[in-house]
C-alpha positions in Angstrom: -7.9 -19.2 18.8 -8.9 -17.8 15.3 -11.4 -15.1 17.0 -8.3 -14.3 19.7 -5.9 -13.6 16.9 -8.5 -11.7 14.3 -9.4 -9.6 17.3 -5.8 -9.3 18.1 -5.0 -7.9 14.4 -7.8 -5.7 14.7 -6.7 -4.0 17.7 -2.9 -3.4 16.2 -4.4 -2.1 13.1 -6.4 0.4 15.1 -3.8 0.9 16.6 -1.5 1.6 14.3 -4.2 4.1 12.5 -4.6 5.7 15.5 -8.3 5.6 15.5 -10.2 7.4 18.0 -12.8 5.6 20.2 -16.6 5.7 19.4 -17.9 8.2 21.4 -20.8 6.6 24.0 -20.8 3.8 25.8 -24.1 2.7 24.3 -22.9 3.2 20.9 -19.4 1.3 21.9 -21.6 -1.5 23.4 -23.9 -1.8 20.0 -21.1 -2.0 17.7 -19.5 -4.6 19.3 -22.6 -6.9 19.9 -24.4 -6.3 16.8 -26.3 -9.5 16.9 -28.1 -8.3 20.4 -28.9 -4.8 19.1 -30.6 -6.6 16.0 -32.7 -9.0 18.5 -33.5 -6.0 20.5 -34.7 -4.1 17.5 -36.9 -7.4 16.0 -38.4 -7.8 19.4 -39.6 -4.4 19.4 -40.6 -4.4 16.1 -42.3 -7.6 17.2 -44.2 -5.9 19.9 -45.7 -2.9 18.3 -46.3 -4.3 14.5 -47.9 -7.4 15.9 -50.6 -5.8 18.3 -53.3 -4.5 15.8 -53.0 -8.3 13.6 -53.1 -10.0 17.3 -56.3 -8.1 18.5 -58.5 -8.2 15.1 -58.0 -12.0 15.4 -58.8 -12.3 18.8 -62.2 -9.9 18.7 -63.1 -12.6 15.8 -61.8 -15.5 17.4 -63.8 -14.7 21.5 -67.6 -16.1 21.7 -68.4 -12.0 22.9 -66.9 -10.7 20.0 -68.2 -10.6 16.8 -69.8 -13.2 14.5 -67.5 -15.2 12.7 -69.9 -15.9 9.9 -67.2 -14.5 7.6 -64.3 -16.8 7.6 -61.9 -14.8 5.5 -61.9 -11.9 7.9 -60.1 -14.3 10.5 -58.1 -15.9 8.0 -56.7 -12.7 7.0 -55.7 -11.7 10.6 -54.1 -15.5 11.3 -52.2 -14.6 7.9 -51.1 -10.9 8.6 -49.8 -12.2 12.2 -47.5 -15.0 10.5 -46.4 -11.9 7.7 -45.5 -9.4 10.8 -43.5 -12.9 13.1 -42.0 -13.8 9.6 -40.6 -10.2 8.8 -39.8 -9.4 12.3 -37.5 -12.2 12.4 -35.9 -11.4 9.3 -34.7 -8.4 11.1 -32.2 -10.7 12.6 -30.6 -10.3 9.1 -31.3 -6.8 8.1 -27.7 -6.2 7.6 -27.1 -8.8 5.1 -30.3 -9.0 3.5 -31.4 -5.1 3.8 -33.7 -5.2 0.7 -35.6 -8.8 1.4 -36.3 -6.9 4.6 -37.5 -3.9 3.1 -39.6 -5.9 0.3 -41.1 -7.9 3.8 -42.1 -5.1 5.5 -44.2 -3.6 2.5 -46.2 -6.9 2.4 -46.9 -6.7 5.8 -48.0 -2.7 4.9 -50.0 -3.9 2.7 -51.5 -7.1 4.5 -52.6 -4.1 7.0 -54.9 -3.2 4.1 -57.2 -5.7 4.9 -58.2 -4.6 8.4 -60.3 -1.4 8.7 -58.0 0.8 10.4 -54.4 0.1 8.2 -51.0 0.2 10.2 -47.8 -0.7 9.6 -45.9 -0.5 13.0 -42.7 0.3 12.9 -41.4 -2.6 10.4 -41.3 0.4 7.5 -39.1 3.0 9.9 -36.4 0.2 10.6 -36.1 -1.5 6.8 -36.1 1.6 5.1 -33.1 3.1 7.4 -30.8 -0.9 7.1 -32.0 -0.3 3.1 -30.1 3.5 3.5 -27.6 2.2 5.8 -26.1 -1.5 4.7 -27.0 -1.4 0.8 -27.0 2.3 -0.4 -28.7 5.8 -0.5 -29.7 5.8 -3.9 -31.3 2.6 -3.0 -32.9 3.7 -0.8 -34.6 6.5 -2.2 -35.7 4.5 -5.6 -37.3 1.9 -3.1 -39.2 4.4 -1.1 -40.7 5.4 -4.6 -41.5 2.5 -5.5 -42.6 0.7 -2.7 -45.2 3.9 -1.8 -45.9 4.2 -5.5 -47.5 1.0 -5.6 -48.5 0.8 -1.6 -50.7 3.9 -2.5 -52.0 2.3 -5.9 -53.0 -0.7 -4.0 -55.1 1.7 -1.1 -57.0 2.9 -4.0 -57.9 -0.2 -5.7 -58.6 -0.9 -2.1 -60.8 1.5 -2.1 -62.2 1.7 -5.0 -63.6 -2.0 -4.3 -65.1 -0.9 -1.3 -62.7 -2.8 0.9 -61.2 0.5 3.2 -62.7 3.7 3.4 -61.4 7.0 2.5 -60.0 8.0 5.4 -58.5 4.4 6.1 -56.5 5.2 2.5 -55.4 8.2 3.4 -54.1 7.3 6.9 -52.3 4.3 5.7 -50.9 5.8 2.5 -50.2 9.1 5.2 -48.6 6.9 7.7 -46.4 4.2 5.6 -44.8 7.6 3.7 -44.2 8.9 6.9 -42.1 5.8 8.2 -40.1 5.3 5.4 -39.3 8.9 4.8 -38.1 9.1 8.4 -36.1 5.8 8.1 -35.0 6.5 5.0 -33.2 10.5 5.9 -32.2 9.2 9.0 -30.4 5.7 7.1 -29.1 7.8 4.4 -27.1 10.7 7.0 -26.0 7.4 8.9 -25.2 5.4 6.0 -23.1 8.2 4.3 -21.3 8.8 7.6 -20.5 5.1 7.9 -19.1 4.7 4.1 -17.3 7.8 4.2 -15.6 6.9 7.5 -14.7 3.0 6.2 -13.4 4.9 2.8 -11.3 7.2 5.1 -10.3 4.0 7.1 -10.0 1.9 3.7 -7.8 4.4 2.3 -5.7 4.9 5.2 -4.6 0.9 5.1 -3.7 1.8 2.0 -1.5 4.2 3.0 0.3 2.3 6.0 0.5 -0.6 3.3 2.2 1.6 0.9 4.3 3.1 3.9 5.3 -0.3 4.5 6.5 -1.0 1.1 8.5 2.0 0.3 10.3 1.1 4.1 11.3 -2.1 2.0 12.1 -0.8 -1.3 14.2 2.2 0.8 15.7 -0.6 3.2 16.9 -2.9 -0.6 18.2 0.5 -2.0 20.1 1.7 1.2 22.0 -2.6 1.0 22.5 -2.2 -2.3 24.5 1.0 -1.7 26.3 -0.5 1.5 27.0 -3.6 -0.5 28.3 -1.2 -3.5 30.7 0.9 -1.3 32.0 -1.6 0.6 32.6 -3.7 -2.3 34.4 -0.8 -4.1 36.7 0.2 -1.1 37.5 -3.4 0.0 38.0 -5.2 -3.6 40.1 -2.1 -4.4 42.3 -2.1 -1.2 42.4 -5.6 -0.8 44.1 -6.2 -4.3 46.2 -3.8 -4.3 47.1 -4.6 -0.7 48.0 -8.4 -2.2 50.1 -7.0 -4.7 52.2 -5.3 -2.4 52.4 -7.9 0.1 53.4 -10.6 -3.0 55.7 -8.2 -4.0 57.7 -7.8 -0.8 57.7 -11.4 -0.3 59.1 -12.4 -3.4 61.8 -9.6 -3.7 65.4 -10.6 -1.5 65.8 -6.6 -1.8 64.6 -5.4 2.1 64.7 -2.0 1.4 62.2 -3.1 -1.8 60.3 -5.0 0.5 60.1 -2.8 3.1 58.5 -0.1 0.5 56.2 -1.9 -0.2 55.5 -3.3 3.3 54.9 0.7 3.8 52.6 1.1 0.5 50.6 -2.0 2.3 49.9 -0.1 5.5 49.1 3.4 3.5 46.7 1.5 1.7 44.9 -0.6 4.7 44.8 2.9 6.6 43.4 4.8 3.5 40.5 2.3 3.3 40.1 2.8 7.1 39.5 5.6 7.1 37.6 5.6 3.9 35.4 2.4 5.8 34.8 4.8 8.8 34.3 8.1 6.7 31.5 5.9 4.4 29.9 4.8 7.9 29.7 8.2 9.5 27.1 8.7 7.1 25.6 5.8 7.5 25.0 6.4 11.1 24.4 9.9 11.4 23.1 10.8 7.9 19.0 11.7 7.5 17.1 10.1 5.0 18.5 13.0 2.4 21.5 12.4 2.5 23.2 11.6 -1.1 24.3 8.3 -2.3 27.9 9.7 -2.8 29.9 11.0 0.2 31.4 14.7 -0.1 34.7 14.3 -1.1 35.1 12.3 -4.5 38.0 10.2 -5.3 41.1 11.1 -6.7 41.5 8.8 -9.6 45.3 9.6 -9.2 45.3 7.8 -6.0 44.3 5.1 -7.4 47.0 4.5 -10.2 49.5 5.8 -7.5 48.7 3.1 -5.5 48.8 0.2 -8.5 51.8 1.6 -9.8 53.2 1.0 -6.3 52.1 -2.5 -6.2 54.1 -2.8 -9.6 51.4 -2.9 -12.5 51.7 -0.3 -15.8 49.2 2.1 -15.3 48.7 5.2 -17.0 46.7 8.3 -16.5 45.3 10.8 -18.9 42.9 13.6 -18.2 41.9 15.8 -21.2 40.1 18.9 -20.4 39.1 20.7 -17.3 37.2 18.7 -14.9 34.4 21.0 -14.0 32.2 18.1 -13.1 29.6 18.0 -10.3 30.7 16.4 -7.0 28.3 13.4 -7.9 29.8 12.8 -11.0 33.6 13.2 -10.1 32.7 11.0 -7.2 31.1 8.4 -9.7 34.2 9.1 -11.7 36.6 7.7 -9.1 34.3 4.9 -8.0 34.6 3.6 -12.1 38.3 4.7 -12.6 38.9 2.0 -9.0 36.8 -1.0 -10.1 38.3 -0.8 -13.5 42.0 -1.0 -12.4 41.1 -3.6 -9.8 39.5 -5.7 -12.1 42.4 -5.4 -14.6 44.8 -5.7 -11.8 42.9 -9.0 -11.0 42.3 -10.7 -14.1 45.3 -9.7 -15.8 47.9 -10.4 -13.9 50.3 -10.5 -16.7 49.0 -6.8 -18.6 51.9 -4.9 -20.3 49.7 -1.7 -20.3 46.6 -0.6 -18.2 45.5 2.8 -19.7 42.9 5.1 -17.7 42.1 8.3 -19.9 39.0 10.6 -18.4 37.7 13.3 -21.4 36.1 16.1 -19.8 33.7 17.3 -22.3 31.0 20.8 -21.8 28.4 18.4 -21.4 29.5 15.3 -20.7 32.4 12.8 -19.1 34.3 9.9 -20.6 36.0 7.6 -18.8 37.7 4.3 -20.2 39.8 1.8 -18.5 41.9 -0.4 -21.3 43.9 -3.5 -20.6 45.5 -6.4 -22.5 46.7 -9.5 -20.6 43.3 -11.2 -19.7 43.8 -14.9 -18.9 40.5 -15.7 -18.2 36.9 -15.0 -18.7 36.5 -11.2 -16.9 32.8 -11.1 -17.0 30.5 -8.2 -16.9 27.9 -9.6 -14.1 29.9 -9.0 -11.0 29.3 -7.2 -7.8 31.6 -4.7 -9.1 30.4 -4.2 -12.3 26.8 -4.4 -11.1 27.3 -1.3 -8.8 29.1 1.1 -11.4 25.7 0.2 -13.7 24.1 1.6 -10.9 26.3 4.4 -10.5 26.1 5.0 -14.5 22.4 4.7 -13.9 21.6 6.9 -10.9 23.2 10.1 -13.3 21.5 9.3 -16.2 24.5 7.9 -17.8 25.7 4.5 -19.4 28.6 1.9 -18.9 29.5 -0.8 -21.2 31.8 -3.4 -20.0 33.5 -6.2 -22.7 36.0 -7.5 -24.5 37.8 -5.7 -27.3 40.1 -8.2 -28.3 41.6 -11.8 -27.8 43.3 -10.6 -24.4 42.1 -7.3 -24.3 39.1 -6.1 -22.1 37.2 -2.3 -22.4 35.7 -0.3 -19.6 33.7 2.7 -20.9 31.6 4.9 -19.2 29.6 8.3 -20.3 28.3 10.6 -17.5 26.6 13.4 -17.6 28.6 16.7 -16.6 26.6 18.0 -14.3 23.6 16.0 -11.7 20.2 16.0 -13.7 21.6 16.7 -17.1 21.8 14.1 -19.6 24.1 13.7 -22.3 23.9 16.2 -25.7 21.6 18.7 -23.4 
């Protein structure tokens, strides 16, 4: 079940990085079976690095052959063939242990020594190439120098002692340099292939992972600014729409009550269409489209509209607004959740002033109240988003108290998107 499922997981990652497909059947087949392609290449090795150990201890070993009256000759060839079955099966591990296999096979090189025409098969040609391919090319290269550094000072002690002749140190020294050289260019070009193609493949997980994690941080900020407008638009119209409705039902006037019946409906329609304006961009927009819709709003609006449902708000605007769309849209977002929340939790204010200072660099706005009967807060929903707001232009917000009853909404906004206050 485990096996089913890693496989699975596999083939949706490849998937998903849109790998292509190993070229080559053969190849396809090797790199899914690698167990069988490394019993295939120990058998082999088996075959031709076992034959010359085989026959010097069977010439020695036959009553034809020669005389056995020197023990250590067959000794040596019983020993060499248990080196050459004892490496070759260690090839059944080359790709975790690449460098106990390359160590084995220049025992065996040099076990060869002791017979009188030196060979090494083809144990050197494979252990040098899984040294280049599963460990690294550097290794690779300072174990070739080594390990035919001191092969070729062991042929001439060797020699020296009488032991091999001249030409029998030169072929071996000849042949075992061959082998690993050829293993060892051929393991390094494949080994540097295969790590630059798992780095390309590493890094591209990487990049899916990271892909994945700005679709979530995208997806948190994209609810935070649904749950922002449509907290704005429906605390706003709501309370002002349950003012009005109050209102008409306690007044005995119907034409009164019948006003504000009508200011009731304006409202619910403005934040209709507000709602389906705010969606439209929602549904249609791209992933560039701004945080703020295109039409800012009118902080008048919203004092018109709690001044209809019967609280005393005032409106002052000192200098020229020659904001950016951004900030007059932040402007009427802060100007709305500050009269709501006075309309709210003072239900008994006397005076609800709204003053916006447009400055050359800069924007004031500050909502002040008195009549708070209970604890305002500054950790709401509301308050949360126009942090944000204040936040996304590079401005700030305070929100507290500024007397025993009285409560103080003051933000500072930059003039202009991407300017910060006293540039």
């Amino acid at each position: 079940m485990s096996k089913s499922s890693s496989r699975s997981t596999s083939l949706r990652e490849e998937e998903e990085l849109r790998l292509p497909r190993p070229p080559g059947i053969i190849r396809r087949f090797w790199a899914r079976h690698p167990v069988a392609a490394d019993v295939i290449i120990a058998v082999i090795c088996l075959l031709l690095s076992a034959g010359p150990a085989t026959i010097f201890t069977v010439q020695r070993a036959m009553p034809g052959g020669p005389p056995v009256s020197t023990p250590p000759e067959l000794g040596v060839g019983i020993t060499l063939a248990v080196l050459v079955v004892t490496s070759c099966v260690l090839l059944l591990r080359r790709r975790q242990w690449p460098l106990t296999n390359f160590v084995a096979a220049y025992v065996v090189a040099v076990a060869y020594l002791a017979l009188l025409e030196p060979a090494g098969g083809t144990l050197l040609l494979v252990t040098s190439y899984s040294l280049a391919v599963y460990r690294s090319t550097r290794a690779a290269w300072v174990g070739l120098a080594i390990g035919i550094g001191a092969f070729s000072l062991l042929s001439l002690a060797f020699y020296l002692t009488g032991a091999i002749t001249l030409q029998s140190t030169l072929n071996g020294i000849l042949g075992q340099l061959t082998l690993a050289l050829i293993g060892t260019l051929i393991g390094a070009n494949v080994g540097g292939r295969k790590r630059y193609l798992e780095a390309v493949i590493d890094r591209s997980r990487q990049l899916l992972v990271e892909r994945d994690q700005q679709t979530q941080i995208a997806a948190a900020a994209e609810r935070a600014r649904i749950a922002r407008e449509m907290h704005d638009i429906v605390s706003h119209s709501l309370t002002v729409i349950v003012a009005l409705s109050e209102g008409a039902a306690a007044t005995e006037d119907r034409a009164q009550a019948r006003a504000a019946a009508d200011a009731a409906a304006d409202t619910a329609r403005d934040a209709l269409t507000e709602m389906r304006g705010m969606l439209g961009v929602l549904r249609d927009g791209g992933a560039d489209v701004p945080l703020a819709p295109a039409e800012p709003i009118d902080p008048h609006v919203t004092v018109a509209a709690a001044q209809r449902a019967g609280y005393p708000v005032t409106l002052a605007i000192i200098g020229d607004a020659t904001a950016s769309a951004a900030t007059r849209y932040a402007i009427g977002r802060i100007v709305q959740e500050g009269v709501t929340n006075a309309m709210r939790h003072a239900p008994t204010a006397t005076k609800i002033s709204v003053s916006i200072e447009n400055l050359d660099t800069e924007v004031i706005v500050e909502i002040r109240n008195d009549g708070v009967t209970d604890d305002a807060g500054s950790s709401g929903f509301g308050i949360r988003g126009l942090h944000e707001r204040a936040a996304h232009l590079d401005g700030e917000l305070v929100s507290e108290p500024v007397g025993p009853d009285r409560w103080s909404l003051r933000a500072t906004l930059p003039a202009h998107q991407g300017r910060t206050k006293g540039t």
